[in-house]
N, C-alpha and C positions, 0 to 999 in steps of 0.2 A: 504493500500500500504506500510507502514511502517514495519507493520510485514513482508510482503514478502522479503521485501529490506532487515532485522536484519536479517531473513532466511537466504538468499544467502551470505550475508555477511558472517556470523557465517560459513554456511557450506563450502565457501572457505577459510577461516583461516584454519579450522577444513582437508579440504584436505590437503591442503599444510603442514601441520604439519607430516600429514599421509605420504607426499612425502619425507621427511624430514628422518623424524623416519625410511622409508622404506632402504634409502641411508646408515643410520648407521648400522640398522641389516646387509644389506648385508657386509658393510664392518667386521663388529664380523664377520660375517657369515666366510671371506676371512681368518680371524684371526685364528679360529677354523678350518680349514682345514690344516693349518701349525703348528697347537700347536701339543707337544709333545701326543704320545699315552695316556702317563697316566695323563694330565689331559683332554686330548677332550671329549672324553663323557660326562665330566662334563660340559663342552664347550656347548655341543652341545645340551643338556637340554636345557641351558637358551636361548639358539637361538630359540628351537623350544617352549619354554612358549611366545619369545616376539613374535613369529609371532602367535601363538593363541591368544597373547591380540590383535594384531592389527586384526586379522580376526572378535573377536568381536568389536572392534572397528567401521569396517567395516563393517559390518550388521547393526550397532545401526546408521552408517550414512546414508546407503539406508534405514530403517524407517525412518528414519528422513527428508528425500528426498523427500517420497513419504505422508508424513504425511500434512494435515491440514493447513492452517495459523492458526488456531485458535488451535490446538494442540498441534504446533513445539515447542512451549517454555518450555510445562511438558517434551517433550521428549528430548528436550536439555540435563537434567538436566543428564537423561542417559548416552549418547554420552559424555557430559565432565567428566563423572563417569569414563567412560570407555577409555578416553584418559590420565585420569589422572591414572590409574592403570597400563597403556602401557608406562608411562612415568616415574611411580617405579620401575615396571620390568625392563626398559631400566638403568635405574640409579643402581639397582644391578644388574646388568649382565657387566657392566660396571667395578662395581668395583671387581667383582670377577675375571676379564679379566687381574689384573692389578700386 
């Protein structure tokens, strides 16, 4: 029962971060529709990298949903790979905004 509990635990931290993250790309996203011509493209690059780290994000948490108690904790290791990846691309895309 402990591991199911760490389970749910983790994978709602692990959303809400998702929810989080999701609220700032859009706001970039608001940023780069009023940025001047020559640099949006560039803009709009790191928009569309951070929403492909969160879509893999987003796969590695549905595995991990549907995974084991006895499994969830290797695939963890995954999932905070991959949020922590979505969480560099957020921190430069950030600063290149700036």
């Amino acid at each position: 029962m402990e591991n199911k509990e760490s389970k749910l635990t983790y994978l709602k931290g692990v959303e809400e971060q998702i929810r989080v993250w999701d609220k700032k790309i859009e706001a970039l996203d608001a940023r780069v529709r009023s940025a001047a011509a020559d640099v949006k493209s560039g803009y709009e690059e790191q928009v569309r990298v951070l929403r492909a780290k969160k879509a893999e994000l987003l796969q590695k948490v549905q595995g991990l949903k549907g995974s084991s108690d006895e499994a969830w904790k290797s695939m963890r290791d995954g999932v905070s790979k991959a949020a922590a990846e979505l969480k560099t691309a957020f921190d430069q895309a950030v600063s290149k905004f700036k």
